[in-house]
N, C-alpha and C positions, 0 to 999 in steps of 0.2 A: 573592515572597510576603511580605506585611507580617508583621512580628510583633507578640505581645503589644502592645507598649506603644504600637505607632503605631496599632494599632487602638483602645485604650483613649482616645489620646490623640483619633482621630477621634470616637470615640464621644461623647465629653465636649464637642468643640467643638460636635457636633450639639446635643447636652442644651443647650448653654450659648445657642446661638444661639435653638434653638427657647422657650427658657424653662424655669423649673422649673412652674410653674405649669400650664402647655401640657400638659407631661410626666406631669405627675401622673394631668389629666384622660383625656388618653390611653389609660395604664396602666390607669385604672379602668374606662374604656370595653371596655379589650381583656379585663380582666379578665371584665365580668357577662358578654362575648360569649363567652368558653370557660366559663363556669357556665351560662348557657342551653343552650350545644350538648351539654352534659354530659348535664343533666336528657333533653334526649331523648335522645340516643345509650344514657344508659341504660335507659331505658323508666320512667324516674321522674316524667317528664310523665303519662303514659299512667296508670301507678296513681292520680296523685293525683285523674285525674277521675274513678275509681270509690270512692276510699279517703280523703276530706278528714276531717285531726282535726278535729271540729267542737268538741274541747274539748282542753284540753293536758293533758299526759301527770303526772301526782300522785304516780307511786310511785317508787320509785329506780330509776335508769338501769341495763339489766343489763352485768358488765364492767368497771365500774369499779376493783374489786377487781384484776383481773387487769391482768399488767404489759401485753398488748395486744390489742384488739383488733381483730379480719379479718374484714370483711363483704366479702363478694363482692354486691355488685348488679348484676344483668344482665351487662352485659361489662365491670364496672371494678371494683377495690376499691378498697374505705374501711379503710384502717386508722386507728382512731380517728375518723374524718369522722361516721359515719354511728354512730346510738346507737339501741338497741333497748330497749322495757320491753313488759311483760307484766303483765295483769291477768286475774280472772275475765271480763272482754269481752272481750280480743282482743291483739292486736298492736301497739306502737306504735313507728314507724320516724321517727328525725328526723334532718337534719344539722344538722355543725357550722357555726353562724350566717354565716361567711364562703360558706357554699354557699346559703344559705338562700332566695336573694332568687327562684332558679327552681324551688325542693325545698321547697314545703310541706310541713309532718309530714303523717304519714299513718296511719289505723287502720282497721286491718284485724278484724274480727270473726271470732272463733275458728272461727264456722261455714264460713268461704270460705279457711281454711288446710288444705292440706295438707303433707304434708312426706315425704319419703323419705331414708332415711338410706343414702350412698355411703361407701363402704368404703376406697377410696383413686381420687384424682384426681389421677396423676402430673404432671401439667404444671401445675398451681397447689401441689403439696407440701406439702399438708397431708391426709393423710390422717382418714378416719372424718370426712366433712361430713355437715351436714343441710340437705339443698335444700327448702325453702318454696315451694309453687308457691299463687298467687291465684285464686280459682274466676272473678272479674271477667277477671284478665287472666296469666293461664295461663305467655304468653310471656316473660315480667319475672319469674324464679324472684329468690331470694335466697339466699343459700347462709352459712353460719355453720358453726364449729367444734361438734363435737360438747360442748362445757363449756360455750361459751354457749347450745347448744339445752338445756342440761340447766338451767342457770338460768331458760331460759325458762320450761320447763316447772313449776319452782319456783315461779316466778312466778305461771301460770294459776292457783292454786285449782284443780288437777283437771281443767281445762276443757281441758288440752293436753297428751299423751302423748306423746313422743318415737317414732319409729316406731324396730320392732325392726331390723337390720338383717340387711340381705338375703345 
């Protein structure tokens, strides 16, 4: 069984052979290929063809304040990736720029949110979530701590209640 260093050592002769330049282009290659398969695996393809920002998002990002962020989308999280703001219209979900090239922003109109507040959700361990479900696409919930859905709701002008919990 090789160790560490003969394998580092293999490693580097490959880089060296192949190029850095090669190498570079590769990595970038492989990279937007796990950021496409991301977007659909999470179903963030799917919203963006009922939910396109057709304008970008003006008011402060909610979150920021706080030391972290935990978006739960569909089956992955974002911590800190994914940024959420809130307006009298609706919803606006974006990622961070390195995600970006398959993750359009997206806005969501206050009318096609719902949301149900869960009490605790042992196997993610944060208890007191609020799942966001989309009236377009139902299946692609979002899920937020209960402080960021209370920002949110700060946010709406009235237009967004926090559901009581159940």
């Amino acid at each position: 069984m090789p160790n560490m260093d003969e394998i580092a050592g293999r490693v580097e002769k490959i880089l060296t052979a192949f190029g850095m330049r090669n190498t570079l282009v590769v990595f970038c290659i492989l990279l937007l290929v796990v950021v496409y398969f991301l977007s659909r695996v999470t179903g963030w393809h799917e919203l963006a063809k009922y939910y396109p920002a057709r304008n970008p998002y003006q008011g402060k990002w909610i979150g920021h304040d706080l030391d972290e962020v935990e978006v739960r989308f569909s089956s992955s999280t974002g911590v800190n990736s994914i940024r959420l703001g809130a307006d009298a219209q609706g919803l606006y979900i974006s990622m961070w720029i390195g995600y970006r090239p398959f993750h359009p922003p997206l806005f969501i109109p206050w009318s096609d949110v719902t949301a149900v507040r869960i009490k605790e959700v042992p196997w993610i361990r944060k208890p007191n979530l609020v799942k966001y479900i989309f009236a377009m696409d139902p299946d692609v919930p979002v899920y937020v701590g209960t402080d960021i859905a209370e920002e949110i709701e700060n946010h709406s002008e009235g237009q967004w209640k926090m559901p009581e919990l159940n």
